[in-house]
C-alpha positions in Angstrom: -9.1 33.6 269.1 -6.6 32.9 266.3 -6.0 30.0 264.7 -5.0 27.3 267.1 -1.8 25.9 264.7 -0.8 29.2 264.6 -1.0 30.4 268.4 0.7 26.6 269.7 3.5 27.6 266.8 4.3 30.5 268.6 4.1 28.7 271.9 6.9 26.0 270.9 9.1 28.9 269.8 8.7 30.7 273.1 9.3 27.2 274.8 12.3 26.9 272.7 13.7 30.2 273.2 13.1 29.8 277.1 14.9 26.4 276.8 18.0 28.2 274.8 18.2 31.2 277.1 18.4 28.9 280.1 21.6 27.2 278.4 23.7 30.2 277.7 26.7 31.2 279.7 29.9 33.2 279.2 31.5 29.1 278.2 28.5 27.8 276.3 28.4 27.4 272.8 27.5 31.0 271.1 24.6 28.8 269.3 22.5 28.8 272.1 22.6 32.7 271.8 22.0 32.7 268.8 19.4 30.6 268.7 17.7 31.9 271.5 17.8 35.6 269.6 15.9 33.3 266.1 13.0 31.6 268.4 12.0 35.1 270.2 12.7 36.8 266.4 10.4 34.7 265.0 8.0 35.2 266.9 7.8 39.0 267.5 8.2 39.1 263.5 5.1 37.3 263.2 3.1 39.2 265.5 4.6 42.4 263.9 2.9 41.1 260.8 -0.4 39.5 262.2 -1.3 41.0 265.4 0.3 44.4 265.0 -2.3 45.5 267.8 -0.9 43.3 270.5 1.8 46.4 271.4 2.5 45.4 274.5 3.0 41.7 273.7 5.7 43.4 271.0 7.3 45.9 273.4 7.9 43.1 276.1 9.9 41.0 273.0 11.9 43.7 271.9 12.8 44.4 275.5 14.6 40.5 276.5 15.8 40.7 272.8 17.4 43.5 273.1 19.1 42.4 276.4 21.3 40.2 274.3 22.3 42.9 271.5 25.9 43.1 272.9 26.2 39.8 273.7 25.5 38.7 270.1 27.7 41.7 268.8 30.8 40.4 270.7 30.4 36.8 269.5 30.1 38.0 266.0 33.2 40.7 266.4 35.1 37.7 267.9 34.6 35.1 265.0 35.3 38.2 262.7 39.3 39.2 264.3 41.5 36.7 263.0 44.0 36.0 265.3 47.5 35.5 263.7 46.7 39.1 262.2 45.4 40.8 265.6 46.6 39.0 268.0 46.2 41.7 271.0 42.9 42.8 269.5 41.5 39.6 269.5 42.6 38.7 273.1 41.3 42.3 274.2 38.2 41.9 273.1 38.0 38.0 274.5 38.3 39.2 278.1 35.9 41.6 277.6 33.5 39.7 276.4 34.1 37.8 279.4 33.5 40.7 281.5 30.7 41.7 279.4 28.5 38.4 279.7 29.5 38.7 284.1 27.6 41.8 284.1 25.2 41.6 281.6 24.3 37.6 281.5 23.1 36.8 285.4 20.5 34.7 286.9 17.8 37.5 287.5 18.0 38.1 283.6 17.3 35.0 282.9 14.4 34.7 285.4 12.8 37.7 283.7 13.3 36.0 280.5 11.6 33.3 281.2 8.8 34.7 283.0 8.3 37.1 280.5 8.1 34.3 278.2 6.1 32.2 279.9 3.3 35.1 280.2 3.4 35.5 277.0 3.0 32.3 276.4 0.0 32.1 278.1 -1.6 35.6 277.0 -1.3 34.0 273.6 -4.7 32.0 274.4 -6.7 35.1 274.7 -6.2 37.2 272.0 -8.8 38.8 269.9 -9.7 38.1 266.6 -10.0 35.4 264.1 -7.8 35.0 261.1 -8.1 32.7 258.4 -5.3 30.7 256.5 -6.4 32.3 253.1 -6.6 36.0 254.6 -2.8 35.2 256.4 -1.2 34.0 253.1 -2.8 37.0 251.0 -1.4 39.4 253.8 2.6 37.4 253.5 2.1 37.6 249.9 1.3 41.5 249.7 3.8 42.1 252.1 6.8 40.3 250.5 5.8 42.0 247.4 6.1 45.5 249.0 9.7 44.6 250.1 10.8 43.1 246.9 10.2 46.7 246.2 11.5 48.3 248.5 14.9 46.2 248.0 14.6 47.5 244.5 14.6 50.6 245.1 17.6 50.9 247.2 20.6 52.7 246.0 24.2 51.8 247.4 25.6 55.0 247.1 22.4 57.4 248.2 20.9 55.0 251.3 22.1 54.7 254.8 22.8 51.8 256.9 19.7 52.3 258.6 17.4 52.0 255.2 18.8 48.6 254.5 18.4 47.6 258.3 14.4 48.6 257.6 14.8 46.0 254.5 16.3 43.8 256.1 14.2 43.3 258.4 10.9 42.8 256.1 13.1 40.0 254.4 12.8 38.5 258.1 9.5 39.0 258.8 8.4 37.4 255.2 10.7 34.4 256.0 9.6 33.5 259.0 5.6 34.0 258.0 6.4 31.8 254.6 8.1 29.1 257.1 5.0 28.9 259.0 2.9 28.1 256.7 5.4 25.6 255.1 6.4 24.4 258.5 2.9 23.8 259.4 2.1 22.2 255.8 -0.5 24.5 255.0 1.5 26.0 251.8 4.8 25.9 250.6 6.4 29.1 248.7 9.8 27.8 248.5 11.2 30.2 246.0 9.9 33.2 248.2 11.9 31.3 250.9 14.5 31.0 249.2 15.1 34.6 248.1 14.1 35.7 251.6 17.1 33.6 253.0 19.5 34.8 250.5 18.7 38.3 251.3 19.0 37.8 255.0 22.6 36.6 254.5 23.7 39.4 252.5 21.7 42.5 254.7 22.8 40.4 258.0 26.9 40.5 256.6 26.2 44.4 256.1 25.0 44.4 259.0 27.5 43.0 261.3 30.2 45.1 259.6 28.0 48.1 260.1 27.8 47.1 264.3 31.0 46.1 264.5 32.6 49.3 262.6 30.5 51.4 265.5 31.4 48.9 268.5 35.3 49.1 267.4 35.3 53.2 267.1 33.6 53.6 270.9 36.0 51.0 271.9 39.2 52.9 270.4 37.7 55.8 271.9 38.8 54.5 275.1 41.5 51.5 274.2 43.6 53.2 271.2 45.7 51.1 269.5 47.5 50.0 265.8 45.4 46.7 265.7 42.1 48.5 266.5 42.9 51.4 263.7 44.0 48.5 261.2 40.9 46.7 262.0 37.7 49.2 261.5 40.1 50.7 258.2 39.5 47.0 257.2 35.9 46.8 257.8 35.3 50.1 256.3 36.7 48.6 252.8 34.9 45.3 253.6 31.3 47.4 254.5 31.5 49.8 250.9 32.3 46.2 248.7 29.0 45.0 250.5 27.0 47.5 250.1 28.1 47.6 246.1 27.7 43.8 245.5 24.2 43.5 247.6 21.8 43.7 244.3 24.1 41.2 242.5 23.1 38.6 244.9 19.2 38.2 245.5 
């Protein structure tokens, strides 16, 4: 089996995550969401980059994180509206957030949650394979070297949305394998930390804008209105000085 530190780390995020999902409602603090959507990151980002085999253990975490997509979306887009300047924007999108979280958020979704979570949990125990400290650092290390690159090598004005997403997203997954191993006080690689952080902030403000550009444009599909044009015009000038200033910052 795998190294017992790391299996019971993954464990206490799943326990976590459980905990946070149980503690989320349509009035509860939008942390528990979000913190909920970390625990259940963290771990499918680490067996993404250790157990890649373990597909079904992947697909099943994909699946209860992506039940809380639009969830997170709407808290983002609300904190995002400023009210004094969209005012009937802001309020629109409140109650349907509200109606949102009724239909979305219920009781059986969280029992699946959790019991898909808990099995997990205990499947954890079983798996295959031994892996040893040294041979998991050298993996983290080749990997955040391959998306240093990658970051590199992306262009502003030639990528789309969806090629920094992909970068984005190996900044996460090098995070949270360097936090493990600093976490568990086996090595600490601050500065890779560090710039893994600092990248996640700037691909995670690009994109928000990105979602909430294509959340607002279905929504004035159906809801037209002055504030919902002014807005997404807004976002589009805030997304292009994002994408420009990214390399300046990591």
């Amino acid at each position: 089996m795998y190294n017992l530190l790391f299996v019971n780390y993954l464990i206490f995020n799943l326990l976590n995550a459980i905990r946070s999902a149980n503690a989320i409602n349509v009035h509860a603090d939008i942390e528990y969401l979000h913190k909920y959507r970390v625990y259940t990151r963290r771990v499918l980002s680490l067996l993404k980059l250790f157990m890649p085999e373990e597909k079904h253990v992947i697909s099943e975490l994909k699946r209860v994180l992506k039940q809380t997509n639009e969830l997170r979306d709407l808290d983002v887009l609300l904190t995002t509206i400023h009210e004094e300047k969209f005012p009937k924007l802001k309020e629109e999108i409140r109650q349907y957030r509200i109606k949102q979280y009724r239909q979305l958020w219920h009781q059986s979704v969280i029992d699946d949650i959790t019991s898909t979570l808990l099995k997990i949990s205990d499947a954890l125990h079983n798996l295959p394979g031994i892996k040893s400290y040294v041979a998991m650092i050298k993996k983290t290390e080749k990997y955040f070297k391959k998306t240093m690159k990658a970051y590199q090598h992306l262009s502003y004005e030639t990528d789309s949305d969806a090629a920094y997403h992909a970068v984005r997203i190996r900044f996460k997954i090098s995070r949270y394998a360097l936090e493990f191993f600093k976490n568990c006080d086996i090595i600490d690689l601050e500065s890779q930390i560090k710039t893994c952080k600092k990248a996640q902030e700037s691909f995670g403000n690009l994109q928000d804008i990105s979602a909430q550009i294509e959340w607002l444009n279905r929504y004035a599909r159906l809801h037209p209105s002055y504030e919902c044009t002014k807005m997404i015009k807004k976002l589009n000038k805030k997304l292009a000085k994002e994408r420009r200033h990214l390399q300046e910052r990591v």
